[in-house]
Kinemage of the C-alpha trace (Angstrom):
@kinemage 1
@onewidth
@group {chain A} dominant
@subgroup {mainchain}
@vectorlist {calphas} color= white
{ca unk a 1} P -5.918 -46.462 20.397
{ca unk a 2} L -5.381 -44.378 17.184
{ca unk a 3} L -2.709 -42.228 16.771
{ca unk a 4} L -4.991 -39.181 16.797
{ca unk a 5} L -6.630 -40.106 20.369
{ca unk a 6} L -3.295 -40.601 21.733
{ca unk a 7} L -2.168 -37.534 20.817
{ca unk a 8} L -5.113 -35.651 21.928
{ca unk a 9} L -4.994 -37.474 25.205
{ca unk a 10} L -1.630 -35.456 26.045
{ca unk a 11} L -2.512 -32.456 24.856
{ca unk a 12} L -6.108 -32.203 26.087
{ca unk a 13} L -6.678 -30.665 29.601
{ca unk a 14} L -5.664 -27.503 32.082
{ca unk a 15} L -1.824 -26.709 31.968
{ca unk a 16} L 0.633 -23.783 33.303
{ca unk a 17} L 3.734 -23.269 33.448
{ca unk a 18} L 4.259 -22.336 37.473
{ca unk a 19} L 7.091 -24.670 38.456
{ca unk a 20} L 9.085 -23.279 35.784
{ca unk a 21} L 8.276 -19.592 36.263
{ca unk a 22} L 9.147 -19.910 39.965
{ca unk a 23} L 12.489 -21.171 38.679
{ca unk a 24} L 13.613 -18.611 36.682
{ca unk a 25} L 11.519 -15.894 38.618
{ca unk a 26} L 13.970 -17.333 41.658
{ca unk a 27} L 16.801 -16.820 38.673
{ca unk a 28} L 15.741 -12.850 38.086
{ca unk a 29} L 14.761 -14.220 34.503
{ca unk a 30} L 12.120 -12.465 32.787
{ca unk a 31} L 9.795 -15.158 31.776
{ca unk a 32} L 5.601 -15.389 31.318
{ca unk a 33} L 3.166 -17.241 33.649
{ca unk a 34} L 1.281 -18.995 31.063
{ca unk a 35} L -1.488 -21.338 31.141
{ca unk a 36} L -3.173 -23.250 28.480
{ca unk a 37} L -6.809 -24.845 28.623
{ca unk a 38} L -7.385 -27.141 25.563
{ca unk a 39} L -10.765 -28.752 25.118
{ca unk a 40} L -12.320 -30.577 22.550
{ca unk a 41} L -15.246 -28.976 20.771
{ca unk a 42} L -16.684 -31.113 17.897
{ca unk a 43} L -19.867 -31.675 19.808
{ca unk a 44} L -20.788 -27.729 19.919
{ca unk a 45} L -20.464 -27.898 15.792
{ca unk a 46} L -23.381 -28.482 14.118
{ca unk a 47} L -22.835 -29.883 10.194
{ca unk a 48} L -19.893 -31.734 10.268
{ca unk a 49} L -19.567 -34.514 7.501
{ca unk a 50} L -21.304 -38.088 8.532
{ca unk a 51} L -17.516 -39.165 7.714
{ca unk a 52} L -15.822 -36.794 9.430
{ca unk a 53} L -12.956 -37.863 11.356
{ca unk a 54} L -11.207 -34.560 12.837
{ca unk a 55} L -11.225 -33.671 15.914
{ca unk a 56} L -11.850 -29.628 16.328
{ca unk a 57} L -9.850 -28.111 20.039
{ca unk a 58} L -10.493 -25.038 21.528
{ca unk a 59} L -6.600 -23.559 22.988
{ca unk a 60} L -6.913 -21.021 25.677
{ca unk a 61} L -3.905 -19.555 25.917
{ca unk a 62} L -3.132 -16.536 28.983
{ca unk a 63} L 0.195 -14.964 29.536
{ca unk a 64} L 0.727 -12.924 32.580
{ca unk a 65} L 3.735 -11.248 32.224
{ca unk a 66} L 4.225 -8.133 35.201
{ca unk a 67} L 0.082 -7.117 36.143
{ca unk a 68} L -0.733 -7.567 32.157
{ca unk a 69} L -2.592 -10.603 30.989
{ca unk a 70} L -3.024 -10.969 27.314
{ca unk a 71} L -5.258 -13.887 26.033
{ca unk a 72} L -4.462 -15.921 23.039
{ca unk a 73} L -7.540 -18.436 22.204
{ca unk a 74} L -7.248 -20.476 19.014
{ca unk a 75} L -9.496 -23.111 17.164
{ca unk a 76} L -7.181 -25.666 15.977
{ca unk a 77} L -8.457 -29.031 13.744
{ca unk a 78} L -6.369 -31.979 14.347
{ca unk a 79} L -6.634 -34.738 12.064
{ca unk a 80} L -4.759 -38.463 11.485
{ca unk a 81} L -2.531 -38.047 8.517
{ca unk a 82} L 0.003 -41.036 7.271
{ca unk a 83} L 2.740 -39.598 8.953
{ca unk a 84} L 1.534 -38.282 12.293
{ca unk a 85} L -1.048 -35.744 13.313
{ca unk a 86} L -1.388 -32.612 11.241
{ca unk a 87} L -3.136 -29.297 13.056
{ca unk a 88} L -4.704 -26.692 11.116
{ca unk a 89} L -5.418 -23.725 12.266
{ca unk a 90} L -8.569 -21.916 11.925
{ca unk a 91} L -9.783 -18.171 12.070
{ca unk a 92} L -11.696 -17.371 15.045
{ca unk a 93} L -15.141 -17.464 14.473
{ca unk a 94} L -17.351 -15.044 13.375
{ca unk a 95} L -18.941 -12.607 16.742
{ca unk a 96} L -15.776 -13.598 19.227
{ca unk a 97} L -12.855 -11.796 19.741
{ca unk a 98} L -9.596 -12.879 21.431
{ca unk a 99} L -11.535 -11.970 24.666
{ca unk a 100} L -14.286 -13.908 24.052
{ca unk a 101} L -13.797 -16.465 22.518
{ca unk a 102} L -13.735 -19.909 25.497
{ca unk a 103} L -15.152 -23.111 25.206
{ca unk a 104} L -17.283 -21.934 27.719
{ca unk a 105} L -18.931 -19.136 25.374
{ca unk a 106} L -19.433 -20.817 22.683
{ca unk a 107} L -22.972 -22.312 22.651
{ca unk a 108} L -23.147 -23.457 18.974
{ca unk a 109} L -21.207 -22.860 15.444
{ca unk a 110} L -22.034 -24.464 12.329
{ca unk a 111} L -19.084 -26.127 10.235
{ca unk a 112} L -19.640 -24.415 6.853
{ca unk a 113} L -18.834 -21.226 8.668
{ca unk a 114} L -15.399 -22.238 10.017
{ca unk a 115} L -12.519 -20.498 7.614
{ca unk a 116} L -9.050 -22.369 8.405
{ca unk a 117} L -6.367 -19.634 8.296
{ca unk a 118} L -4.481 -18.653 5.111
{ca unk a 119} L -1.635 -17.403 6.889
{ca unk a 120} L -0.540 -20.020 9.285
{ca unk a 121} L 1.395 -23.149 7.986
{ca unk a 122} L -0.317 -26.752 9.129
{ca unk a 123} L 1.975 -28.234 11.516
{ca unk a 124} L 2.839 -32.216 11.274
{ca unk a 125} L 3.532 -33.700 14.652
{ca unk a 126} L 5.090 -37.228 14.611
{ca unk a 127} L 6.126 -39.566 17.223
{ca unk a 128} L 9.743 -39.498 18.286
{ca unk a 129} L 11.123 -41.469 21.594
{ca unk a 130} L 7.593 -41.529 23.450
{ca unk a 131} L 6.301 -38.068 22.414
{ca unk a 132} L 4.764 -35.863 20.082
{ca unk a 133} L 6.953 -33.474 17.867
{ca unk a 134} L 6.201 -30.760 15.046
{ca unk a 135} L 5.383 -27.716 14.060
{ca unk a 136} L 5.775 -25.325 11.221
{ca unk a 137} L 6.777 -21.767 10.125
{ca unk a 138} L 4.589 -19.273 8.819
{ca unk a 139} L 5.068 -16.018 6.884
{ca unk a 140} L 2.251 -13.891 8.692
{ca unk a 141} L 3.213 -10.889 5.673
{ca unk a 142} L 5.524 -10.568 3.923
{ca unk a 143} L 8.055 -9.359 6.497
{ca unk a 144} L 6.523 -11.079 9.829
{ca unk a 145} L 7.760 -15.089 10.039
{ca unk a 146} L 6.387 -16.923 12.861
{ca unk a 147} L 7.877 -20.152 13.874
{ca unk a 148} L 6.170 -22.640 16.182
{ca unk a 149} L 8.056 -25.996 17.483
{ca unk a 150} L 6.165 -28.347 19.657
{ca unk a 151} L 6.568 -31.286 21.982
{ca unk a 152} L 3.998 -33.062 24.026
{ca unk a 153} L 4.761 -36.065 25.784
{ca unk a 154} L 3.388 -37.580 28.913
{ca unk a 155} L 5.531 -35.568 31.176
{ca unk a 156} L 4.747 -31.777 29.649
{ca unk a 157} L 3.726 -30.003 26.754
{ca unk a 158} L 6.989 -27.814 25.760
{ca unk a 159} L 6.275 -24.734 23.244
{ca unk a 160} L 8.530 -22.533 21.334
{ca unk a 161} L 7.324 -19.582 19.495
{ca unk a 162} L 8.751 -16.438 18.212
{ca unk a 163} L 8.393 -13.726 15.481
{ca unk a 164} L 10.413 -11.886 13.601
{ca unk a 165} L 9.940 -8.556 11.400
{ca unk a 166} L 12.780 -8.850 8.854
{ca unk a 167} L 14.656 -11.265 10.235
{ca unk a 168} L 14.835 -9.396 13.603
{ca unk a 169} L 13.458 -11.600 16.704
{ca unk a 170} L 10.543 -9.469 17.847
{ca unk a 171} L 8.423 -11.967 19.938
{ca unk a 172} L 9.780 -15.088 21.973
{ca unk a 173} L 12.139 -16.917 24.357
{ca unk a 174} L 15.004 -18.540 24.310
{ca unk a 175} L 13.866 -21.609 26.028
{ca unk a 176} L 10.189 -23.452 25.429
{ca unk a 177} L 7.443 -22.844 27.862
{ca unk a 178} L 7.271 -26.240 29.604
{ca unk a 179} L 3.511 -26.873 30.852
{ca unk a 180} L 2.630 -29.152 33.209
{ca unk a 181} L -0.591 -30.745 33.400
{ca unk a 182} L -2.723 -29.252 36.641
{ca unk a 183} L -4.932 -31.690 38.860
């Protein structure tokens, strides 16, 4: 098995967060339900390269925090590199919004349309101890850093993110969402 389908094999699939949010819910914490859906997508792209060897993902990302849900999709490419397995990210493609834009919606989009994003930082994910770590930071403007750290093993998917606006923590926890993978 390639490095690339092993990593995919963790991180593709239906996740949340629920034994964790119960935890610190039970705690009086103020934490987010959150739920990811990842699916591959590369047969729903027409025009890929004959030697194309990427694997595009569509992350479906929901955060309940209160009675407020706010989606977060993303189109990610994840590729083999030497070291690991780099993720790009990409602009969401023309005609969806962050509300629209499933795996389920998406009926067909052609390759030499897909922009990656100029403002976030590829992440590098290597093997460390039986899982998957990485992840990059990004200046978002000049003023708005956003730093992403990753690790997906067998067990969980764990994500930190935050943001700051001149150095002042705006967005974020101070623990990673842990996922857990659902059926």
């Amino acid at each position: 098995m390639s490095k690339l389908d092993h990593f995919l094999n963790l991180l593709t699939g239906k996740f949340n967060n629920q034994e964790q949010y119960e935890a610190l819910k039970k705690a009086g914490k103020d934490f987010p339900f959150a739920e990811h859906v990842n699916t591959a997508c590369n047969h729903k792209i027409s025009g890929l390269p004959d030697d194309f060897k990427g694997v595009f993902m569509v992350e479906e990302s929901y955060y309940t925090s209160g009675d407020k849900t706010h989606a977060a999709p993303h189109l990610f490419l994840f590729t083999e590199e030497p070291d690991g397995v780099k993720l790009t990210s990409y602009e969401l493609p023309a005609g969806f919004t962050k509300d629209s834009f499933t795996y389920d919606n998406i009926t067909a989009l052609n390759y030499r349309d897909l922009k990656p994003s100029e403002k976030f930082t590829p992440a590098l994910y290597v093997q460390k101890d039986g899982a998957w770590e990485g992840g990059s930071t990004s200046m978002f403007s000049p003023v708005l850093k956003f730093t992403l750290f990753e690790r997906f093993s067998p067990e969980c998917l764990e994500v930190t993110e935050s943001m700051e606006v001149k150095g002042k923590k705006t967005f974020g926890y101070d623990e990673p969402i842990i996922y857990k993978r659902l059926g």
